[in-house]
Backbone bond lengths (Angstrom), bond angles and torsions (degrees), N, CA, C in turn:
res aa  C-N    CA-C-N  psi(-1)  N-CA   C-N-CA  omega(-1)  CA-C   N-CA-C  phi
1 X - - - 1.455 - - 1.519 111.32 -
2 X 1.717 108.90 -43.22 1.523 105.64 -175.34 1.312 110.42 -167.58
3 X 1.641 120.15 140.08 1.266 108.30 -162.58 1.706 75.02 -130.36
4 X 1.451 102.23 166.30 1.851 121.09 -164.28 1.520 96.22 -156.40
5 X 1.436 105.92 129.33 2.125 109.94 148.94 1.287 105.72 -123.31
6 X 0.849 109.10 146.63 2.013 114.91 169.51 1.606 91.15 -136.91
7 X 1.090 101.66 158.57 1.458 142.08 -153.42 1.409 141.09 -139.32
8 X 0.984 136.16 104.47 1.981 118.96 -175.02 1.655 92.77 -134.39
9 X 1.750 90.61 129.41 1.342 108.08 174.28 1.553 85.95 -100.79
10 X 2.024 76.17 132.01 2.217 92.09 162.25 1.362 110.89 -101.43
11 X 1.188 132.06 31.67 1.447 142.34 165.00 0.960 110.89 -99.86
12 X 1.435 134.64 -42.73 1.567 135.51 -151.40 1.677 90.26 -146.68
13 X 1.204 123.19 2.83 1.796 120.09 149.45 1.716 91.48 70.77
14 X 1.470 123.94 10.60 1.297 105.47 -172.35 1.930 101.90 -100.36
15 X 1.451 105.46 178.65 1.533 116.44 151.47 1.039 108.88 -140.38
16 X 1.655 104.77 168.58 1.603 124.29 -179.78 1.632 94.30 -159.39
17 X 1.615 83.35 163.36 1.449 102.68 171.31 1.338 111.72 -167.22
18 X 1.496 103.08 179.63 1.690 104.28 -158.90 1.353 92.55 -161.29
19 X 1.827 115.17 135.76 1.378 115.69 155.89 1.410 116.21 -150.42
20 X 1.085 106.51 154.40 1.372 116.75 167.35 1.422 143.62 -127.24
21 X 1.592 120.84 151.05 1.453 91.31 -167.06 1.971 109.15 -163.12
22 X 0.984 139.53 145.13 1.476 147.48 -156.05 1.466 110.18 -69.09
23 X 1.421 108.14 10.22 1.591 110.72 -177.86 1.524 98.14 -142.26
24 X 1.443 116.52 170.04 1.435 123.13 176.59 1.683 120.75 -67.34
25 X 1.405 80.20 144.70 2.366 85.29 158.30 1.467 91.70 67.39
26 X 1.618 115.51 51.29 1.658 96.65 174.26 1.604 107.08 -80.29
27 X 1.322 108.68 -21.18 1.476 106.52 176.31 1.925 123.22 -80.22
28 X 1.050 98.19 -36.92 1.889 102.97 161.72 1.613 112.99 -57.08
29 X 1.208 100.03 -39.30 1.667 105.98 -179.84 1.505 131.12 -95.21
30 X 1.486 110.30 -25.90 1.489 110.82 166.40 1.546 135.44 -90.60
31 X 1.233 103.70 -68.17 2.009 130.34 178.31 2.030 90.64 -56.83
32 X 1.002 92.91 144.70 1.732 120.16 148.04 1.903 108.17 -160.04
33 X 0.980 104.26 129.18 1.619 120.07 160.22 1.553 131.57 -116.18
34 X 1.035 94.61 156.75 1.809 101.20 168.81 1.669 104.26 -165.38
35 X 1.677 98.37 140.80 1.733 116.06 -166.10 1.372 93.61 -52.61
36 X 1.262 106.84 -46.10 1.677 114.19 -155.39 1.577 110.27 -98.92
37 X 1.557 120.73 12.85 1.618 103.21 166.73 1.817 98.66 -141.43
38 X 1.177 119.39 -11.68 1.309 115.50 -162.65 1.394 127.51 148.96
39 X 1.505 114.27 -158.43 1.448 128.89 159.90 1.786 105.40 -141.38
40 X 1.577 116.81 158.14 0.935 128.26 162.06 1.554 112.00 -144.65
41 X 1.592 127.14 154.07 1.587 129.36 179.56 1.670 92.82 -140.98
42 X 0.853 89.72 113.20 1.968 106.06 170.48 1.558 100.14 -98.16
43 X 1.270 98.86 126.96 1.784 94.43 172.01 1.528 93.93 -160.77
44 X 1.492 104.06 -179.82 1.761 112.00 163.37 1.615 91.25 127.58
45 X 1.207 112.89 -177.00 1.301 139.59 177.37 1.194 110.77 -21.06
46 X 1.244 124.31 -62.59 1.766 145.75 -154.41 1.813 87.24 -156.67
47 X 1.499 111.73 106.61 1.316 93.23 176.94 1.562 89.35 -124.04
48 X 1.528 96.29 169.77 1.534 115.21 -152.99 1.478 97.17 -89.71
49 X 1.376 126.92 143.91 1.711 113.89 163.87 1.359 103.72 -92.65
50 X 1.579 113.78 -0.67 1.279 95.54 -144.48 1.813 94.97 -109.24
51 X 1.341 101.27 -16.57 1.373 117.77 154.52 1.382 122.20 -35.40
52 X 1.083 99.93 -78.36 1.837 127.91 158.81 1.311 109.90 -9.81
53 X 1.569 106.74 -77.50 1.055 122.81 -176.81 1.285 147.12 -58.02
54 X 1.245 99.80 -41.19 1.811 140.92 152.27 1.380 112.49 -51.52
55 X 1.353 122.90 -70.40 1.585 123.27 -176.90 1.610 104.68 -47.68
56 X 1.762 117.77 -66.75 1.099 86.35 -158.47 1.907 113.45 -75.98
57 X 1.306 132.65 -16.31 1.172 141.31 141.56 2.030 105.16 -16.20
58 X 0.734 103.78 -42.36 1.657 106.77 178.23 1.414 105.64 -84.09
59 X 1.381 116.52 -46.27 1.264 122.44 -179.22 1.647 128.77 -55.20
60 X 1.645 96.30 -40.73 1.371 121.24 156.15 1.500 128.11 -50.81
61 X 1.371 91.12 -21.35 1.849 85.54 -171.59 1.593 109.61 -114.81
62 X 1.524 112.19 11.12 1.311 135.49 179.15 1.590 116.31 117.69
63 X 1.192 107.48 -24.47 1.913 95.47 178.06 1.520 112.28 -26.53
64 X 1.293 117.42 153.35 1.390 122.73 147.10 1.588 130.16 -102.98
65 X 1.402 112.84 127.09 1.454 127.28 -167.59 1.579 102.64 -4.58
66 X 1.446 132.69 -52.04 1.507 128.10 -157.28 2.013 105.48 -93.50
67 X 1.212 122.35 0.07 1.274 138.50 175.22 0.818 95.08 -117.28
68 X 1.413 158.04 -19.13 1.487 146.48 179.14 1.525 99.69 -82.17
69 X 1.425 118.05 -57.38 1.634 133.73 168.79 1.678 100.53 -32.81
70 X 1.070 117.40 -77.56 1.725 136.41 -176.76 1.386 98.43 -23.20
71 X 1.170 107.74 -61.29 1.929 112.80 -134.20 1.647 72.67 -81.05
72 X 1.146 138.60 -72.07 1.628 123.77 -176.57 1.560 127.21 -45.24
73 X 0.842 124.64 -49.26 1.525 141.62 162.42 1.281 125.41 -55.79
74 X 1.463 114.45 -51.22 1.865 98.84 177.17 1.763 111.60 -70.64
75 X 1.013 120.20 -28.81 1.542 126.95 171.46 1.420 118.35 -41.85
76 X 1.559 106.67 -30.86 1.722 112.80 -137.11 1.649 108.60 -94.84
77 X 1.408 137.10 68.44 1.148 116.63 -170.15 1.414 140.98 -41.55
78 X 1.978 97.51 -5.96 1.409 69.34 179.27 1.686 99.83 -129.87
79 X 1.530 111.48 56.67 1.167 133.56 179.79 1.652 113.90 -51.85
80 X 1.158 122.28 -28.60 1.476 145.40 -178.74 1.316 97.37 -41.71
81 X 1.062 114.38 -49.91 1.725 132.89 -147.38 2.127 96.32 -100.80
82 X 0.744 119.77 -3.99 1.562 124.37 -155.79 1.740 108.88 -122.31
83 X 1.156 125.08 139.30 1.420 132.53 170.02 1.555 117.00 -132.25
84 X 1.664 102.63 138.24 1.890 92.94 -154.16 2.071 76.98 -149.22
85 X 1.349 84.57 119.90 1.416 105.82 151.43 1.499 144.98 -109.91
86 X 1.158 128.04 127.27 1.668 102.57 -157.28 1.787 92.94 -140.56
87 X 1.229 115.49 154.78 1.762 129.02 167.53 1.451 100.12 -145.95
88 X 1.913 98.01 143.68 1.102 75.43 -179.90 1.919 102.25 -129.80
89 X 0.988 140.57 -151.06 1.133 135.48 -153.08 1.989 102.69 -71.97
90 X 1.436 104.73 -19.62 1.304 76.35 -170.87 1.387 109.14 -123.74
91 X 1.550 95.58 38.81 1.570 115.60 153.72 1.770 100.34 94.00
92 X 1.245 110.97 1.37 1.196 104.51 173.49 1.717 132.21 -78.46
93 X 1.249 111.69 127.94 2.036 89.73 -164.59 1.677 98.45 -118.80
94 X 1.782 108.72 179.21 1.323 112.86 -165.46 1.653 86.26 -159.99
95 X 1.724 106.34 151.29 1.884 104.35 173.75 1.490 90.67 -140.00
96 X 1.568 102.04 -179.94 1.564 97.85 -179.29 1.769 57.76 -169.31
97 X 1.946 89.00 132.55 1.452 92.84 161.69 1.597 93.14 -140.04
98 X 1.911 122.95 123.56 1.366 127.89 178.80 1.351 107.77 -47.33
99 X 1.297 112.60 143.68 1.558 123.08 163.80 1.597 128.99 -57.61
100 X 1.545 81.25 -19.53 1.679 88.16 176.08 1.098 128.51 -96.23
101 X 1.380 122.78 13.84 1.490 146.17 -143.20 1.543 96.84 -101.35
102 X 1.558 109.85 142.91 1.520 114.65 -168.81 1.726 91.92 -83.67
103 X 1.817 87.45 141.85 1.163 98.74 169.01 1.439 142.13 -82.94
104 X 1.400 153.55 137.43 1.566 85.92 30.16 1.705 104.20 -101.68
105 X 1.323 105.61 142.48 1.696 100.49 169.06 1.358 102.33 -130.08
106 X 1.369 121.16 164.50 1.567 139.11 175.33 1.814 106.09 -179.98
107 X 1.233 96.58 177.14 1.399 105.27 172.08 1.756 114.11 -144.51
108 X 1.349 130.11 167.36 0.964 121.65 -169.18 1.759 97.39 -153.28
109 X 1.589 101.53 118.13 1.560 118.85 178.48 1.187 129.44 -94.23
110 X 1.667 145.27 106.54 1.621 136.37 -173.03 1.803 84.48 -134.03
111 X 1.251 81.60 160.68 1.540 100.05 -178.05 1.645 108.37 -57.86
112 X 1.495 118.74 128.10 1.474 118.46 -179.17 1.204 100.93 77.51
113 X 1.456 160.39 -12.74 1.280 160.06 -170.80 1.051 131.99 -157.06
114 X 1.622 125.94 114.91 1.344 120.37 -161.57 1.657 80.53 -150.69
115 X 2.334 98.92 149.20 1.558 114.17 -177.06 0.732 89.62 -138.61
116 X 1.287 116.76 175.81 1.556 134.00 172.84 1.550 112.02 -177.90
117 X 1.306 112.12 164.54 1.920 127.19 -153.53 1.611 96.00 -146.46
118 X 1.440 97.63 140.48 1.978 96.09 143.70 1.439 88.78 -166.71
119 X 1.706 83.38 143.01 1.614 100.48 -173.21 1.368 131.48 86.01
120 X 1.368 109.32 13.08 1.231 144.03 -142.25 1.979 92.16 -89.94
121 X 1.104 120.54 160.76 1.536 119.92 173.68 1.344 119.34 -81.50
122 X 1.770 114.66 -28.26 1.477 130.91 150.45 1.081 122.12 -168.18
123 X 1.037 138.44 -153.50 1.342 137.59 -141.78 1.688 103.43 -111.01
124 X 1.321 98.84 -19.37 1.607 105.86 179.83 1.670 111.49 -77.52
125 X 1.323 114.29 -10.96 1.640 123.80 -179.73 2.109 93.84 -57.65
126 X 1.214 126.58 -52.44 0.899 138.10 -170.12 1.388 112.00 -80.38
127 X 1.271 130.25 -16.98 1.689 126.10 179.88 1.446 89.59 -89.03
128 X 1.832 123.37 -45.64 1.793 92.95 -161.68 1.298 98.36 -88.75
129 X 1.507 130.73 11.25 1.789 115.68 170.86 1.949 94.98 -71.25
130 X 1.091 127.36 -60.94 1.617 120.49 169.45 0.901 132.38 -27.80
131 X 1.705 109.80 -62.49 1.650 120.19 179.96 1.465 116.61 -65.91
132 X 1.422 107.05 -39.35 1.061 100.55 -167.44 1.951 114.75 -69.37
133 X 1.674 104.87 -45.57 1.442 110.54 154.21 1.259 142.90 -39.75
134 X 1.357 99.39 -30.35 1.713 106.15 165.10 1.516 111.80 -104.40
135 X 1.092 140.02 -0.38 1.475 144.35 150.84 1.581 117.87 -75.63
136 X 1.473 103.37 -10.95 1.866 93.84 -168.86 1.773 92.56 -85.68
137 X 1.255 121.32 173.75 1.375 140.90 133.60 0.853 134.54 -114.81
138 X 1.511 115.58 87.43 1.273 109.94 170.28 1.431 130.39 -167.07
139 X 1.791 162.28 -87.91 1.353 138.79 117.92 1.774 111.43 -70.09
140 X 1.471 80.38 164.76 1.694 81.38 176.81 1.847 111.11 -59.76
141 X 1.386 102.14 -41.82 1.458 85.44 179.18 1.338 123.08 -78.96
142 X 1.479 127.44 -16.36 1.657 102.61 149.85 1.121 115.88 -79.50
143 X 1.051 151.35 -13.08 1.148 128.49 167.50 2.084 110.69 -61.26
144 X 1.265 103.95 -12.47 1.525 81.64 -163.99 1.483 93.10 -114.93
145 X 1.371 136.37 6.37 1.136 164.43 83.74 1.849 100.02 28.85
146 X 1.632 100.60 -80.12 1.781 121.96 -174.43 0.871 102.95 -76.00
147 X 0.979 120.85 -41.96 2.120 111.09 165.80 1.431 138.64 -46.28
148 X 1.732 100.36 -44.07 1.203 114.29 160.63 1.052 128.01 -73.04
149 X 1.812 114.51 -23.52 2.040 107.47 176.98 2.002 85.31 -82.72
150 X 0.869 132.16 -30.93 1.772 136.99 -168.86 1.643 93.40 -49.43
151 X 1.288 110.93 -71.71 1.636 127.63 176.69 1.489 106.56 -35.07
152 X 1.578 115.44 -65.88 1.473 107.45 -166.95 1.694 103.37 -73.95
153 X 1.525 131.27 -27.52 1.011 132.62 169.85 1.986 120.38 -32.84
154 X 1.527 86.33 -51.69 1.669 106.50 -172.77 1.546 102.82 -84.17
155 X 1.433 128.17 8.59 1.349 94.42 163.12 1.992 81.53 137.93
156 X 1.107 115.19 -56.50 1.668 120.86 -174.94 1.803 115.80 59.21
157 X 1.208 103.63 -156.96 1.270 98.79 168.61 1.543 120.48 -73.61
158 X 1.158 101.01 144.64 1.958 91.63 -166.08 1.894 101.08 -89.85
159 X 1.229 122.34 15.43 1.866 99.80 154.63 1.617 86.91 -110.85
160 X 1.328 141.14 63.64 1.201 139.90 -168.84 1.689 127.47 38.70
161 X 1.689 107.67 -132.44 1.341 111.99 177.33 0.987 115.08 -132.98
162 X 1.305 141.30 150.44 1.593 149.55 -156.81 1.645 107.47 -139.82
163 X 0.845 97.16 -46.57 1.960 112.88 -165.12 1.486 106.59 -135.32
164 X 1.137 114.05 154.74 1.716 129.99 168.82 1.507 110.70 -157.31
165 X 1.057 108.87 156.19 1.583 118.99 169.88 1.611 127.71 -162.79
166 X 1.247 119.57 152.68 1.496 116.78 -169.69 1.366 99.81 -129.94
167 X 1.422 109.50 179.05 1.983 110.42 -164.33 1.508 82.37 -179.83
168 X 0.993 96.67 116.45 1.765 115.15 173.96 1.478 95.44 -130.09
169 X 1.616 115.98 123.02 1.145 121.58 168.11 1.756 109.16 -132.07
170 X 1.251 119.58 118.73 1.618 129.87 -156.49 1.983 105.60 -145.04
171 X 1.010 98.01 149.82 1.912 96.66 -167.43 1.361 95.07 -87.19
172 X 1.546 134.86 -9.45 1.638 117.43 -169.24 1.926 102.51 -106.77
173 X 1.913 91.40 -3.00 1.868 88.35 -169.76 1.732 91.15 -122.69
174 X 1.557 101.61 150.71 1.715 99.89 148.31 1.305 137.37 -55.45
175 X 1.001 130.60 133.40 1.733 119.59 -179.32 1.188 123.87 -66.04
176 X 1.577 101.13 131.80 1.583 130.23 -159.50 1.374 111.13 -96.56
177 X 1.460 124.34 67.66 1.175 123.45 160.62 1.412 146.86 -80.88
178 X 1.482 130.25 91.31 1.266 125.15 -133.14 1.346 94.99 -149.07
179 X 1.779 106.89 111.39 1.761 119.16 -173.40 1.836 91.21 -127.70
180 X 1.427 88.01 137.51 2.082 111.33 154.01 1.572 88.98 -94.99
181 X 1.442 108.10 124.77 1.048 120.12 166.44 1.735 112.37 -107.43
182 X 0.864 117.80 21.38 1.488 137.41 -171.78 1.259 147.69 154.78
183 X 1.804 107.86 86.52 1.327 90.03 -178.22 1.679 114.93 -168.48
184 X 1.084 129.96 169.23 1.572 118.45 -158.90 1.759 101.66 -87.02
185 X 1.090 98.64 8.44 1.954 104.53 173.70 1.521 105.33 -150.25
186 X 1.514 131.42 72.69 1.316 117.38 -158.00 2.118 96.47 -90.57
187 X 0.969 96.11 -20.27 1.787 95.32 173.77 1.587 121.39 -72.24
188 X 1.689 114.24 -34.38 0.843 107.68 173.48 1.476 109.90 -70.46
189 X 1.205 132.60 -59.08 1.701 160.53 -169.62 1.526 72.53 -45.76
190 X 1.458 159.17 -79.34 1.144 142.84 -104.70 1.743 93.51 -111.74
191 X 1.473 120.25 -20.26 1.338 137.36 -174.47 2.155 79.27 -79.70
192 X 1.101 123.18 -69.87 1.536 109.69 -156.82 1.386 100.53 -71.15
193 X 1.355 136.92 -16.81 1.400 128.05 -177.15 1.842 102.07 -66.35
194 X 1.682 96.38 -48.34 1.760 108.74 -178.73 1.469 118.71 -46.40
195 X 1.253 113.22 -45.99 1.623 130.87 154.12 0.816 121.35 -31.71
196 X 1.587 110.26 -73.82 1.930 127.78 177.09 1.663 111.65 -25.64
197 X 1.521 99.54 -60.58 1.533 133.45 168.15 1.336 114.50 -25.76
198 X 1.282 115.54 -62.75 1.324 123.02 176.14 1.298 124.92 -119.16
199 X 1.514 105.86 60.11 1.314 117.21 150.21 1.436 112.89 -125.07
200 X 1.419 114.87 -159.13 1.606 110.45 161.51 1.009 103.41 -97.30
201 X 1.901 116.05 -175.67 1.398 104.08 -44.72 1.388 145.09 -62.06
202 X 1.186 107.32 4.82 1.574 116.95 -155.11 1.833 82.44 -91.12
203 X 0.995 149.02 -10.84 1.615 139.52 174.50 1.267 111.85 -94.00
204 X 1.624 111.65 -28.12 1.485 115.07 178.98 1.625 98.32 -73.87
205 X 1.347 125.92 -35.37 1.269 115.10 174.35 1.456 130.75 -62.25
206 X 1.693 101.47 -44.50 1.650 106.42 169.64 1.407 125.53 -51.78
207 X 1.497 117.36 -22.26 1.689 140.15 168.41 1.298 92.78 -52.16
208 X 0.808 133.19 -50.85 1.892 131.31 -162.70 1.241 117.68 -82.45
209 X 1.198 123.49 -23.27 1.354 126.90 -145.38 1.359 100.47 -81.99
210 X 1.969 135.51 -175.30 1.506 131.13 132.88 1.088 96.33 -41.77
211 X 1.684 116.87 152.13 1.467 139.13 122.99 1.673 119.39 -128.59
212 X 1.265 116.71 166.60 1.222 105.29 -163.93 1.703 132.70 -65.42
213 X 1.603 97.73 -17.93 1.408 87.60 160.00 1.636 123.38 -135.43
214 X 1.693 77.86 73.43 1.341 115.15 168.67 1.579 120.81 164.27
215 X 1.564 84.83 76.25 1.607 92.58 -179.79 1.360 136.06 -80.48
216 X 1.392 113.51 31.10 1.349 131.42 -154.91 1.574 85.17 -150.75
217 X 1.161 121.45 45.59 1.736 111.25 158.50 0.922 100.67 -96.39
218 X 1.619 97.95 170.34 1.329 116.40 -175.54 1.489 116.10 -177.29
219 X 1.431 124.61 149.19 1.527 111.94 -171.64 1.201 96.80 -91.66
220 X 1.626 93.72 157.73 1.709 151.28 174.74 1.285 109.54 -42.60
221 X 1.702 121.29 73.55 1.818 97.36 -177.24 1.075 116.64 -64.43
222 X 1.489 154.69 -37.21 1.366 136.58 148.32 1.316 125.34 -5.76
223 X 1.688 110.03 -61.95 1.391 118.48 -172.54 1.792 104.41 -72.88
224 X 1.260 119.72 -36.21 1.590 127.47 178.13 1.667 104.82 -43.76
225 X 1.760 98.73 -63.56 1.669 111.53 -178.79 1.553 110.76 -47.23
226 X 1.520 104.46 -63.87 1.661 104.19 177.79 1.000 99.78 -52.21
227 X 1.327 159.83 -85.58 1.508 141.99 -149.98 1.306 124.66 -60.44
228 X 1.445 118.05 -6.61 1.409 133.62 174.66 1.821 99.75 -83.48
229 X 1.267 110.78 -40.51 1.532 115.15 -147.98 1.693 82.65 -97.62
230 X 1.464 121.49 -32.88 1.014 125.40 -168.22 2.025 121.13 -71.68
């Protein structure tokens, strides 16, 4: 149904994540982030928003990724059916994949990086989203970019792909939230949107904007005038 990695670089203090999945709105419905508490991806059978919402809400107020997971999950009767991934700021991660969850699903936890699948074609959909992420060189969002063609490479969701989405959240950039909410190539469509992103003008604009460490940006009236006069 849907495979997810999230991520926290301790170099550049940022996260991202990326998922994809054989039905619509995987990005309205899975990923939530924040600079300052984490990432979480709720997905599976019947997945929870409220999961989602809750973990990193816990995460925010100090939980750590595997107590943030808990306090939503042991409550939940009908957790069986549900898959919840969570990291939290200081790179620590936690999964919970229901027993009742179509196969194949699992998840897989290393420090700073945690994936997870259900419904998956096998079990290898989830080893090359890892390998392949920690073998690339290059930004976090290509790298999670190669993960996602790695995933559909190995098999992906088995009624294919419908939707994709990425979420790059970093203290020197604005947050990069960018979902195909429909479409018969949602990896490629989400690969040329990522592009779009970082070119001009739309990159010369993100230069200007707040980011988190520097929430007091602002554009260049010099540079405004010259491009007016220019």
């Amino acid at each position: 149904m849907t495979f997810s990695i999230l991520t926290f670089d301790e170099k550049s203090g940022g996260f991202a994540a990326a998922s994809a999945t054989g039905n619509l709105c995987v990005g309205g419905w899975v990923l939530r982030g924040n600079i300052d508490s984490g990432l979480v991806a709720s997905q599976g059978t019947s997945p929870s928003t409220f999961w989602r919402d809750e973990a990193l809400r816990a995460m925010r107020m100090g939980a750590d990724a595997a107590t943030a997971l808990a306090q939503v999950v042991e409550p939940d009767t009908g957790k069986g059916f549900r898959q919840l991934l969570t990291l939290d700021r200081e790179g620590r991660t936690a999964g919970h994949t229901g027993d009742r969850s179509l196969p194949y699903a699992g998840h897989e936890c290393a420090p700073n990086l945690v994936v997870g699948g259900n419904m998956l074609a096998k079990r290898e959909v989830v080893d090359a989203m890892s390998a392949t992420f920690m073998a690339t060189d290059a930004s976090l969002g290509e790298r999670l970019l190669a993960a996602l063609g790695a995933a559909r490479a190995a098999g992906g969701d088995y009624r294919g792909l419908m939707s994709a989405s990425l979420l790059c959240l970093t203290p020197e950039r604005p947050p990069l939230d960018l979902r195909i909410d429909s479409s018969d190539d949602p990896l490629g469509d989400l690969r040329r949107l990522y592009d779009q992103c970082n070119s001009s003008p739309y990159k010369d604009w993100l230069d200007e904007v707040p980011v988190a460490e520097d929430r007091h940006r602002a554009p260049d009236l010099e540079k405004l005038e010259s491009a007016k006069t220019g």
